[in-house]
VOGU-3710 file (C-alpha; in Angstrom, 3 decimals, decimal comma):
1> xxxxxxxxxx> -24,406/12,459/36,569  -23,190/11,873/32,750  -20,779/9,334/32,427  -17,217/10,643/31,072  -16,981/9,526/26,965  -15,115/6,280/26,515  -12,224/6,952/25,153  -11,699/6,713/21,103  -10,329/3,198/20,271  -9,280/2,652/16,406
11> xxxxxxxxxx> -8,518/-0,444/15,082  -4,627/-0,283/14,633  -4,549/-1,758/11,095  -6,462/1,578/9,883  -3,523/3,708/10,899  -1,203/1,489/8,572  -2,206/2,984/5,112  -2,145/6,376/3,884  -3,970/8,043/1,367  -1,599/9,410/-1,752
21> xxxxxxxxxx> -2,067/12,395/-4,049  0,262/12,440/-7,407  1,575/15,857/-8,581  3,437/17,343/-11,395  4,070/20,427/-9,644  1,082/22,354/-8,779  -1,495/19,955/-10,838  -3,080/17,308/-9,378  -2,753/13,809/-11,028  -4,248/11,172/-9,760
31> xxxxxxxxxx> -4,934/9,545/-6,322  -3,722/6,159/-4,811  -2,955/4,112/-1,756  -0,151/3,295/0,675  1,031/2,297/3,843  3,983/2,311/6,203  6,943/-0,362/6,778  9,774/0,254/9,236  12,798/-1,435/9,362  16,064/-0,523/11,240
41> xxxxxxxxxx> 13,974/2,631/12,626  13,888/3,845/9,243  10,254/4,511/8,181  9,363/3,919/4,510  6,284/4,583/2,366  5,014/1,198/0,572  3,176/2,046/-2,808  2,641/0,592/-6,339  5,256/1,570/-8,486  2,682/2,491/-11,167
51> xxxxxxxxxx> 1,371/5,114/-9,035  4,875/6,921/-8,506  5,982/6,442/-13,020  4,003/4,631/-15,606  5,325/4,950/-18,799  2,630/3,080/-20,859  -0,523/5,561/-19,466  2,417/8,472/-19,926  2,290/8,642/-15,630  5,249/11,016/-14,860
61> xxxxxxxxxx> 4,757/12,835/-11,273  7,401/14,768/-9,956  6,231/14,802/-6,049  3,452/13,108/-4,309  1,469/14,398/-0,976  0,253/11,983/1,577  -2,006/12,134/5,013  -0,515/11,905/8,138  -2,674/12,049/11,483  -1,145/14,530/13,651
71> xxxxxxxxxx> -2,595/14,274/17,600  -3,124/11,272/19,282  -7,437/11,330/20,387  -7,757/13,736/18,016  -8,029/11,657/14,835  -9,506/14,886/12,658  -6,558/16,621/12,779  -3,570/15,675/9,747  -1,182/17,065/7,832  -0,387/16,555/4,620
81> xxxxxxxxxx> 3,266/15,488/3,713  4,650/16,677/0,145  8,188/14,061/-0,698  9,915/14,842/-4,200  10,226/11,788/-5,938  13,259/12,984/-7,702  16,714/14,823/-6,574  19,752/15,625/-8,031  18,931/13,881/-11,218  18,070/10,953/-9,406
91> xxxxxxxxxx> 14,763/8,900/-8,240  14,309/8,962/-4,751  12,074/6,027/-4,828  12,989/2,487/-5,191  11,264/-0,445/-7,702  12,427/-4,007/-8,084  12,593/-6,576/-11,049  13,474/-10,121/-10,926  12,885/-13,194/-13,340  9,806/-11,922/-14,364
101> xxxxxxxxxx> 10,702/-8,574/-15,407  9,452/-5,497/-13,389  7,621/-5,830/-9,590  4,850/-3,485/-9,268  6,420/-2,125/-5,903  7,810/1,182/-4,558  9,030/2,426/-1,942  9,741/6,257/-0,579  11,565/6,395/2,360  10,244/9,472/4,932
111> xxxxxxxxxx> 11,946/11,930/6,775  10,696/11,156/10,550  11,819/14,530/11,122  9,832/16,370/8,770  6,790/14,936/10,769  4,543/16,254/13,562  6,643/14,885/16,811  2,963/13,220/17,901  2,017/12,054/14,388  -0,166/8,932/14,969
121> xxxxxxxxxx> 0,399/5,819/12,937  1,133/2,166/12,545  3,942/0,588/10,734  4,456/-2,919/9,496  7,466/-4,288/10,287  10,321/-7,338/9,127  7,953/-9,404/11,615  4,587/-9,153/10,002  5,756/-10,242/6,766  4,312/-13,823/5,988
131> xxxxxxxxxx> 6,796/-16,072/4,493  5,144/-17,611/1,027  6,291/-20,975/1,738  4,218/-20,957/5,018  0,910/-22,286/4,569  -2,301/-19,648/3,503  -5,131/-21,359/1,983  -6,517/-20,799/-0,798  -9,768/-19,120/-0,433  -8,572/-17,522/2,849
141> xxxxxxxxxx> -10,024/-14,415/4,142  -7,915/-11,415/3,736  -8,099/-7,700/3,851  -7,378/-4,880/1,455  -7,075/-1,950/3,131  -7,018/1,801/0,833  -8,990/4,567/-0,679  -11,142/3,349/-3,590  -11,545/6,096/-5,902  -10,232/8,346/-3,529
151> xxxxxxxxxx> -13,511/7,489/-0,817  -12,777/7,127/2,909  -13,530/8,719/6,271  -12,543/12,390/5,014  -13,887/13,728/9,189  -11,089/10,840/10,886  -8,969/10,620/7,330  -9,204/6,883/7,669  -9,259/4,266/4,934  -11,816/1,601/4,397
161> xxxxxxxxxx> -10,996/-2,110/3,425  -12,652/-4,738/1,714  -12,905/-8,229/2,292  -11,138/-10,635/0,173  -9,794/-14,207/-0,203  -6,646/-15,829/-1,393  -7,640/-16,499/-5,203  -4,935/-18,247/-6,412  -1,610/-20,763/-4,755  0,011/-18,469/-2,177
171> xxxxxxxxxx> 4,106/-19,104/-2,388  3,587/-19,573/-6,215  4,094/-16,907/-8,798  1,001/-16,814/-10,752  1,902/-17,802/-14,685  5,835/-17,460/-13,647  5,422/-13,725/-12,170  5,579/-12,305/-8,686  2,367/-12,307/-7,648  -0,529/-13,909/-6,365
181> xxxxxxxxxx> -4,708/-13,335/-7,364  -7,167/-11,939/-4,882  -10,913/-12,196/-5,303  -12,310/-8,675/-4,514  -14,139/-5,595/-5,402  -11,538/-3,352/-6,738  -11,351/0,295/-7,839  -8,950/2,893/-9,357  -6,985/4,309/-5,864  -6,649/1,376/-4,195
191> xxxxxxxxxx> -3,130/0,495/-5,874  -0,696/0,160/-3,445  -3,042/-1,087/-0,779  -1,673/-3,547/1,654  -3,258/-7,008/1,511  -3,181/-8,649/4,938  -4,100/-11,811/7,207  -5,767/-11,690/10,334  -2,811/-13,376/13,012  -4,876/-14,546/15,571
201> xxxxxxxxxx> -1,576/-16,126/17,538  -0,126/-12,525/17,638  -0,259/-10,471/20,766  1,221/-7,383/18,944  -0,776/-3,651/18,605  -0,841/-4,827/14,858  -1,919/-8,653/15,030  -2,290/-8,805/10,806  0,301/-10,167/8,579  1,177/-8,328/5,650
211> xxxxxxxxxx> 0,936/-10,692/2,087  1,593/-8,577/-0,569  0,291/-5,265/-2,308  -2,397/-4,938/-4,230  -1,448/-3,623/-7,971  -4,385/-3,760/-10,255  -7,450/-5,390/-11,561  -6,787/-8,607/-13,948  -9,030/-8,646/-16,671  -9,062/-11,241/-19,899
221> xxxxxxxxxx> -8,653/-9,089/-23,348  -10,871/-11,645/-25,107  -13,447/-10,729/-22,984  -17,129/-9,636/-24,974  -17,611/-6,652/-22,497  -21,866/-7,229/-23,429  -22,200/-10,746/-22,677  -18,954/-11,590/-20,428  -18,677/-9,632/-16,511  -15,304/-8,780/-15,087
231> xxxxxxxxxx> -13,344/-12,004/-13,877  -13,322/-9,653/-10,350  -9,251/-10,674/-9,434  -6,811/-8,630/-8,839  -3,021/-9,028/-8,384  -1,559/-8,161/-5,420  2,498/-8,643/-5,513  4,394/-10,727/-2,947  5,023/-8,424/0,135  8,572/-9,684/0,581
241> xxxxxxxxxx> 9,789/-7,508/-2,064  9,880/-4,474/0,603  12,723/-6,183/2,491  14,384/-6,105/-0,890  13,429/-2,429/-1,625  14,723/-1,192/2,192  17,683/-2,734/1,878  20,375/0,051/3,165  21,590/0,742/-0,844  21,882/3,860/-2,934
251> xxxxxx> 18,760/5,167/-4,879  18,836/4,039/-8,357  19,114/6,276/-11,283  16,241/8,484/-12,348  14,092/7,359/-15,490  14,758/9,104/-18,601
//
């Protein structure tokens, strides 16, 4: 007699990030990362905010598509999700600033109702955030989990992740701004990635905790690109900025 199959078991921090698709209109832009935060029962999507406007690379997508999987067991079937990112004259996404100037950081909030009713995924919550006056050493091993240069798992629509450690102070803000270095392989797509800790006290479905976002490669200008690699850090922006950004407050005004 064949034994029955064992029944599919995914690793709960893969159903936390999402794969994004920038738009203007009908053309295709460029591809990034993201992943979901709830808060209050209200379900947000947590992105750079490079990948939603960037005025220096002339960025400027009107609506952005992202993956969502639709049956539980049956991980090849999604949807995708199309969200405006303006309305009325307005953004319908949120960024923050503080002492520093501008926080790489969006975030869309999604209409649970525009979703499949057994849509399959795993938010981070309040609770997983990981205070940055709480102890992370440096050169601990973290996780960056997106969709490097678009690349995952296109039969399960999973993302990949790539290991990682804590590069620079965690709780500081590296040369006075709001983030902290990571030592990782990096590519274009990954912005917006979540950066997370393995909690290995937590007896949640999602036992990570969530450090920051990951933003983009740093790189030193000086640098002879014959004779000199890539420094190989990245920044990845404090994750407490999302509690900011979900705060129950009207949408700020569109960018000109």
């Amino acid at each position: 007699m064949t034994a029955p199959p064992l029944p599919l078991v995914i690793d709960s921090l893969l159903l936390t990030a999402t794969r994004i698709a920038t738009f203007d209109g009908q053309r295709a832009l460029t591809s990034a990362s993201g992943f979901f935060f709830e808060r209050d029962k209200r379900l947000y999507l947590v992105t750079s905010r490079h990948v939603v406007f960037d005025e220096p690379s002339g960025h400027y997508p009107n609506r952005i598509e992202i993956e969502v999987h639709a049956q539980e067991g049956d991980l090849g079937k999604s949807v995708n999700m199309s969200l405006l990112l303006y309305g009325d004259g307005r953004s319908l996404w949120r960024q923050g600033s503080d002492t520093g100037g501008e926080i790489d950081v969006a975030v869309v909030e999604l209409d649970r109702s525009a979703m499949p009713a057994s849509a399959v995924l795993q938010a981070f919550t309040p609770a997983h955030l990981q205070p940055s006056h709480s102890a992370v050493e440096v050169g601990s091993s973290i996780l960056v989990v997106g969709f490097p240069l678009g690349f995952h798992d296109t039969l399960h629509h999973l993302p990949v992740v790539r290991q990682s450690v804590v590069a620079s102070a965690f709780g500081m803000r590296f040369q006075g701004q709001g983030y902290f270095l990571t030592d990782a392989r990096t590519h274009r797509g990954t912005s917006g990635a979540p950066v997370v800790l393995r909690d290995p006290s937590s007896k949640s479905a999602l036992p990570w905790k969530l450090l920051g976002v990951h933003s983009a490669r740093l790189d030193m200008s000086g640098r002879d690109l014959a004779q000199d690699e890539s420094l190989g850090l990245n920044c990845a922006w404090y994750a407490d900025m999302v509690m900011t950004l979900t705060e129950d407050q009207p949408a700020q005004k569109a960018k000109e």
